[in-house]
matplotlib code that plots the C-alpha trace (Angstrom):
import matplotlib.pyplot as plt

x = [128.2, 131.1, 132.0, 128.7, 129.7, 133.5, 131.6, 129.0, 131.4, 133.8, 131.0, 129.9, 133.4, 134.0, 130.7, 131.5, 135.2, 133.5, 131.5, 134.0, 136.5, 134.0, 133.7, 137.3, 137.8, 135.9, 137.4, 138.7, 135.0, 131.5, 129.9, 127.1, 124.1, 120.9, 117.4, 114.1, 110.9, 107.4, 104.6, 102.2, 99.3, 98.6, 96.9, 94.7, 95.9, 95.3, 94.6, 95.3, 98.9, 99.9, 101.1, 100.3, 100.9, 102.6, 103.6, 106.2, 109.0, 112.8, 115.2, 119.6, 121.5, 125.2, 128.1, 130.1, 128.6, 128.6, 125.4, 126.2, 129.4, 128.6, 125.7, 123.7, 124.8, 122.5, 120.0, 118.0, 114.3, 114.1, 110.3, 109.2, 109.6, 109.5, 107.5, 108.5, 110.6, 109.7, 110.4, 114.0, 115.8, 119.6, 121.9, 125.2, 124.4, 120.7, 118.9, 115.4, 112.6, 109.2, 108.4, 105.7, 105.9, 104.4, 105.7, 104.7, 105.2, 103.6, 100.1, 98.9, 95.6, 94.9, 93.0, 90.6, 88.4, 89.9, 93.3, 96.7, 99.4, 102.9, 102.9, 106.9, 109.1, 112.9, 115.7, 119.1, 123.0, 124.2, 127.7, 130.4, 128.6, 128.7, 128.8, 132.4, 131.4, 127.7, 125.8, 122.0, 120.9, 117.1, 116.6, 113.4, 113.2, 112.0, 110.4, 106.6, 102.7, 103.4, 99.4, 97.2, 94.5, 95.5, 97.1, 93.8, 92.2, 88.6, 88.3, 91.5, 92.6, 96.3, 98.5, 102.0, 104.9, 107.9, 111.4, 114.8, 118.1, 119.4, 122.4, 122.0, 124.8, 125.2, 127.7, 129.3, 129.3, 127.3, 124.9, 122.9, 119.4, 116.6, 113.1, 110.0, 106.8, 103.6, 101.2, 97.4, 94.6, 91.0, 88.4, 86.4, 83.5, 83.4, 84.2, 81.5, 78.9, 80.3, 81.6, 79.7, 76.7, 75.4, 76.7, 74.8, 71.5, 72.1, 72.8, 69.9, 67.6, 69.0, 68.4, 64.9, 63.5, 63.4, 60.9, 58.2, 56.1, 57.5, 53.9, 55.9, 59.1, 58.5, 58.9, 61.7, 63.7, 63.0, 64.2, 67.6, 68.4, 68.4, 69.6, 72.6, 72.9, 73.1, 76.1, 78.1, 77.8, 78.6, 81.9, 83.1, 82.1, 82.6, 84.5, 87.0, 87.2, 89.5, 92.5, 94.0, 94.4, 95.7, 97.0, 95.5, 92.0, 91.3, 89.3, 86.1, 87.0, 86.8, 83.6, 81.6, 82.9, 80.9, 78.0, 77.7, 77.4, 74.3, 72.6, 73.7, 72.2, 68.8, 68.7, 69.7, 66.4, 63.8, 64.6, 64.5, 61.2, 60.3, 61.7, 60.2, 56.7, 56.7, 57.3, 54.9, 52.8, 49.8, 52.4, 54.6, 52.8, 53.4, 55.1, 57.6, 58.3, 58.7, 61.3, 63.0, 63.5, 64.5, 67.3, 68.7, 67.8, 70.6, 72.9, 73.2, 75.3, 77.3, 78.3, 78.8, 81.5, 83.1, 84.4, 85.1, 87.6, 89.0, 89.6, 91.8, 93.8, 94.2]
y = [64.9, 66.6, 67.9, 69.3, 71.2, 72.4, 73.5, 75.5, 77.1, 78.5, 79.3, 81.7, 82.6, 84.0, 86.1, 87.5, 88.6, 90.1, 92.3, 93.2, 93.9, 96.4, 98.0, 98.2, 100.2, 103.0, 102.3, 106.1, 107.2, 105.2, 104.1, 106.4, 104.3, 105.9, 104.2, 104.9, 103.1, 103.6, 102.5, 100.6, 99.7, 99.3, 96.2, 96.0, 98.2, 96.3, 98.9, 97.0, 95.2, 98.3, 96.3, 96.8, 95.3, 97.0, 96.3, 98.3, 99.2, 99.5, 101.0, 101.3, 103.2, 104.1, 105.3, 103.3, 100.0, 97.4, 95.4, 93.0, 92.1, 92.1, 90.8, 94.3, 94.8, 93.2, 95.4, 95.2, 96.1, 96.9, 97.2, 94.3, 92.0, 90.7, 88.0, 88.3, 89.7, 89.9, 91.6, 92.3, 94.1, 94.4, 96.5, 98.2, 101.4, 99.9, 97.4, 97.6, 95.3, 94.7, 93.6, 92.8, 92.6, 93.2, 95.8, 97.1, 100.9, 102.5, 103.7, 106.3, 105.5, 108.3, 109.7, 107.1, 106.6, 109.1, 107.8, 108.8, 106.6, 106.8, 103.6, 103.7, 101.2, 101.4, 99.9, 99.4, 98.2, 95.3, 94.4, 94.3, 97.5, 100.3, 104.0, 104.2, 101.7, 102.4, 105.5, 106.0, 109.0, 109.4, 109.0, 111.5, 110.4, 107.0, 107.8, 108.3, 106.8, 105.1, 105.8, 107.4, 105.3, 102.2, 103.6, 103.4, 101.8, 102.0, 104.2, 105.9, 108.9, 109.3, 111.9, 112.6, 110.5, 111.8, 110.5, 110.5, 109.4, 109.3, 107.5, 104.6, 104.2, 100.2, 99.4, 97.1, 100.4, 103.0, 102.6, 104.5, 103.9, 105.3, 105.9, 106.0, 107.4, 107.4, 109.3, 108.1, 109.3, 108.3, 109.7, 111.7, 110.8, 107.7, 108.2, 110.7, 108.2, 105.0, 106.0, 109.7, 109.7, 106.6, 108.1, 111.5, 109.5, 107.2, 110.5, 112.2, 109.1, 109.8, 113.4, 112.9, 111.6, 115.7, 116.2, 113.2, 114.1, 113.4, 110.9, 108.5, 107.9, 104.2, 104.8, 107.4, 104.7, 102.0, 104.5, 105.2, 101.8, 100.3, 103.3, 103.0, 99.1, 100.0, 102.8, 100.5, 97.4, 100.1, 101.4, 98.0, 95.7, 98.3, 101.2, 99.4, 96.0, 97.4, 98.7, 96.8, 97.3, 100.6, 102.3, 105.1, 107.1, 107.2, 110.2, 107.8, 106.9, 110.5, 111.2, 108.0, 109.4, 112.8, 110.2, 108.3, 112.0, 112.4, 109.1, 110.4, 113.5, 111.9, 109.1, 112.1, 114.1, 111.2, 110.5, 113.8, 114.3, 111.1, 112.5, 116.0, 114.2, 111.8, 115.3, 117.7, 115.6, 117.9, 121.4, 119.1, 121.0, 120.5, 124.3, 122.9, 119.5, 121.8, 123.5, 121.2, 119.4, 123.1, 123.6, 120.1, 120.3, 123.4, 121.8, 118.6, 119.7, 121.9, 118.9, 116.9, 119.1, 119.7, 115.9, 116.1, 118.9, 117.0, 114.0, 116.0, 116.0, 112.8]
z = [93.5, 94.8, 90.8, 90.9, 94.3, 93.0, 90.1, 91.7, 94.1, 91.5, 89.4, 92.7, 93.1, 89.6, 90.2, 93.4, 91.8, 88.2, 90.9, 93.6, 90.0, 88.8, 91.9, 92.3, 89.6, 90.8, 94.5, 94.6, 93.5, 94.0, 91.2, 90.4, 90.0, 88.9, 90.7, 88.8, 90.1, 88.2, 90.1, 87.7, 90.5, 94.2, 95.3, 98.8, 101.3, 104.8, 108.2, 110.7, 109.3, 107.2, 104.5, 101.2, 97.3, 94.7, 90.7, 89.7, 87.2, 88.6, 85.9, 87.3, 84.9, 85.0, 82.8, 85.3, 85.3, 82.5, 83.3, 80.3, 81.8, 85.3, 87.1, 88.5, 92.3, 94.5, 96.2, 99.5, 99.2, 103.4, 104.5, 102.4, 99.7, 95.9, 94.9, 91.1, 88.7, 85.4, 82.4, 82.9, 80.3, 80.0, 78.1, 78.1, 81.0, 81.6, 83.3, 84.0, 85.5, 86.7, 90.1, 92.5, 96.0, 99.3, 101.6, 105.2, 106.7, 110.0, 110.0, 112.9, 113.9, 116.2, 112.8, 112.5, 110.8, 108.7, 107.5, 105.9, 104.8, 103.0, 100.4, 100.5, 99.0, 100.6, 98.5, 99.7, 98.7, 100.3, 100.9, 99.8, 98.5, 101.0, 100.3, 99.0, 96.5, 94.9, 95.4, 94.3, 92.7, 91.8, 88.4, 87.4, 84.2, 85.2, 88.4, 89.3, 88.7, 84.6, 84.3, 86.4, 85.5, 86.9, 89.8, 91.9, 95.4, 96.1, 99.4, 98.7, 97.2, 96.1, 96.2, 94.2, 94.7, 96.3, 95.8, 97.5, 98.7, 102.1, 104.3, 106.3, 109.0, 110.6, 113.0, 109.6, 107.0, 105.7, 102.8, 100.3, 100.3, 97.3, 98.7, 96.4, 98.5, 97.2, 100.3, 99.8, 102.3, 103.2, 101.1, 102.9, 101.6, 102.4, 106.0, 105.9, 104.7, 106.4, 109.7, 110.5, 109.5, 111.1, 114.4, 114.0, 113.8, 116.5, 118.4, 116.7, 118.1, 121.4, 121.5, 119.9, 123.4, 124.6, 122.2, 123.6, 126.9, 130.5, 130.7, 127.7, 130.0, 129.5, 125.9, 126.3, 128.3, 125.6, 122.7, 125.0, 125.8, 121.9, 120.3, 123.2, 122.6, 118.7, 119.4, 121.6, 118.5, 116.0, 118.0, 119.3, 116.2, 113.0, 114.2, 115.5, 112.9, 110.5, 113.6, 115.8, 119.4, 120.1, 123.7, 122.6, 122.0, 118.2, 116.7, 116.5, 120.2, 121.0, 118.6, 121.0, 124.3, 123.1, 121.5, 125.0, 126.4, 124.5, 126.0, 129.5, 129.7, 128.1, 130.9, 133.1, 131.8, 132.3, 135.9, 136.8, 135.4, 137.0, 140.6, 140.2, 138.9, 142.5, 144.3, 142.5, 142.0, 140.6, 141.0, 137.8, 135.0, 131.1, 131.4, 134.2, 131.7, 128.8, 130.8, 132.0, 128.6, 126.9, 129.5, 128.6, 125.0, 125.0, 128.2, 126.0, 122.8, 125.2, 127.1, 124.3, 122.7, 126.1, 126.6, 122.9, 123.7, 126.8, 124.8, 122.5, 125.5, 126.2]

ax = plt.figure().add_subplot(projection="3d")
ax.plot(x, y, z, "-o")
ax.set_aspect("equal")
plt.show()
C-alpha cells in the first residue's frame, strides 16, 4: 500500500514540474493561450434558479504550449460546472473538447413576465497560473453557435454571442478570465398569449358590468366577485410560479395593481347606484344610471393607467 502511495505522489510531482517547466520558459512573457468555445445546444433554462445546461466545444491553441508534452493548464469554469468531457482531441499547438455542464448567472425579474437573460459561461486559470504566466486571447475562429439549428429553447429567442477577455484581481494574484455570452430573451409572443391576454379579459369581464342595468346589481356583484377571485389565482398561482420571491414589484405585479383598479372602481359603481337608488328613489331614472355608468366607464381606464404610472415608481 504505501508503494502504491510513493508511486502516486511522484507520479503528481513529475506533473506538477512538466507544467510549472513549461511555464517557466515563458516566465519573462505569458504564454499566449488562445480560448474558442462553440455552443452546440442549450438545454432547460430554469427562472427562478437561473441556471441553465449547455453542450459545447472548447478549442486552446498556442505556439507556446506543447499540449503532447504537457498536460493542458488547468482551467476554472467559475459560474458553474462540467459534468463530461468528451471528445478530446490533442495535438502539437491544439487541444480541443466537448463538454457539458450546468452553469448559473443572475436573472432580473423586475421584467416579468417578459424576460432577458445572458447564458454566459466564465472560464478561468488557476494557480500556479496567474497573469504573468497564461493569458487568454479569444480565438474567433472557433468561437460562436456551431449550428443554428440546434441551438434552440422553446419560449426563447436567441440573440448573437458575444465574447471577451478581462482581469480578475484576488488578494493571491491576478488572472485572466475568457467569457463566452450567449443573450436570449422571452418571446414576445408567447408572453402575449400566456401572460396578457388572459389579464385583458379578466379585466374586460370586470369592466363589462357598466354595460348591465343598475336593477341587475345582484348580478353585477356576482360577475365582480369571480372574475376578482379568478385575477388573484391567476397572479398569485401562475404569474408568479415560475420566480421566486422577489423584494420588489415585477412588471406583472404592476400590470394587477392597475387590473385590481378595474374591479375597484366597478364595486365602486354598483354601490353608488345602490345608495343614490335608496335616496331617489323614483327621481333615480334610467338617464341618471346611464350617467352615472358613462362617467365611470371613462374615469375607470384613467385610473387604471394612473397607478400603473405610480408603480413605475416604486
Amino acid at each position: 500500500m504505501k508503494k502504491i502511495l510513493i508511486l502516486f505522489t511522484l507520479i503528481a510531482i513529475t506533473s506538477l514540474a512538466s507544467i510549472d517547466e513549461a511555464f517557466a520558459q515563458n516566465s519573462t512573457n505569458p504564454v499566449k493561450m488562445k480560448i474558442g468555445i462553440e455552443i452546440m445546444n442549450i438545454g432547460k433554462i430554469d427562472k427562478e434558479t437561473g441556471s441553465y445546461d449547455m453542450i459545447f466545444w472548447v478549442s486552446e491553441t498556442s505556439d507556446d504550449y506543447d499540449f503532447t508534452k504537457q498536460p493542458p493548464p488547468i482551467i476554472d469554469y467559475e459560474n458553474g460546472y462540467v459534468d463530461e468531457i468528451s471528445a478530446i482531441s490533442i495535438k502539437q499547438h491544439f487541444y480541443k473538447f466537448k463538454a457539458r455542464g450546468t452553469f448559473y448567472n443572475e436573472i432580473d425579474y423586475r421584467p416579468h413576465p417578459f424576460h432577458h437573460m445572458d447564458l454566459a459561461i466564465h472560464i478561468k486559470s488557476v494557480i500556479p497560473n496567474t497573469l504573468d504566466n497564461l493569458e487568454f486571447i479569444v480565438d474567433k475562429e472557433f468561437s460562436g453557435i456551431h449550428d443554428e439549428s440546434f441551438v434552440a429553447v422553446p419560449g426563447w429567442e436567441i440573440g448573437e454571442p458575444y465574447f471577451f477577455v478581462s482581469n480578475q484581481t484576488y488578494p493571491w494574484g491576478e488572472f485572466s478570465r475568457f467569457s463566452a455570452v450567449l443573450p436570449v430573451e422571452s418571446s414576445p409572443i408567447g408572453v402575449f398569449m400566456k401572460y396578457i391576454s388572459p389579464t385583458i379579459m379578466i379585466a374586460a369581464f370586470a369592466f363589462s358590468t357598466f354595460y348591465i342595468p343598475a336593477k341587475y346589481s345582484d348580478e353585477k356583484i356576482e360577475i365582480i366577485a369571480a372574475t376578482l377571485v379568478g385575477a388573484i389565482f391567476f397572479h398569485v398561482t401562475f404569474l408568479g410560479a415560475d420566480i421566486p420571491s422577489v423584494q420588489y414589484l415585477t412588471f406583472a405585479d404592476k400590470v394587477m395593481m392597475s387590473v385590481y383598479s378595474v374591479f375597484a372602481m366597478c364595486l365602486i359603481t354598483v354601490l353608488l347606484h345602490k345608495r343614490r337608488e335608496s335616496e331617489l328613489k323614483e327621481k333615480y331614472t334610467v338617464i341618471v344610471e346611464q350617467n352615472l355608468n358613462k362617467k365611470f366607464r371613462i374615469m375607470t381606464p384613467i385610473v387604471a393607467i394612473v397607478i400603473f404610472l405610480m408603480a413605475q415608481l416604486i
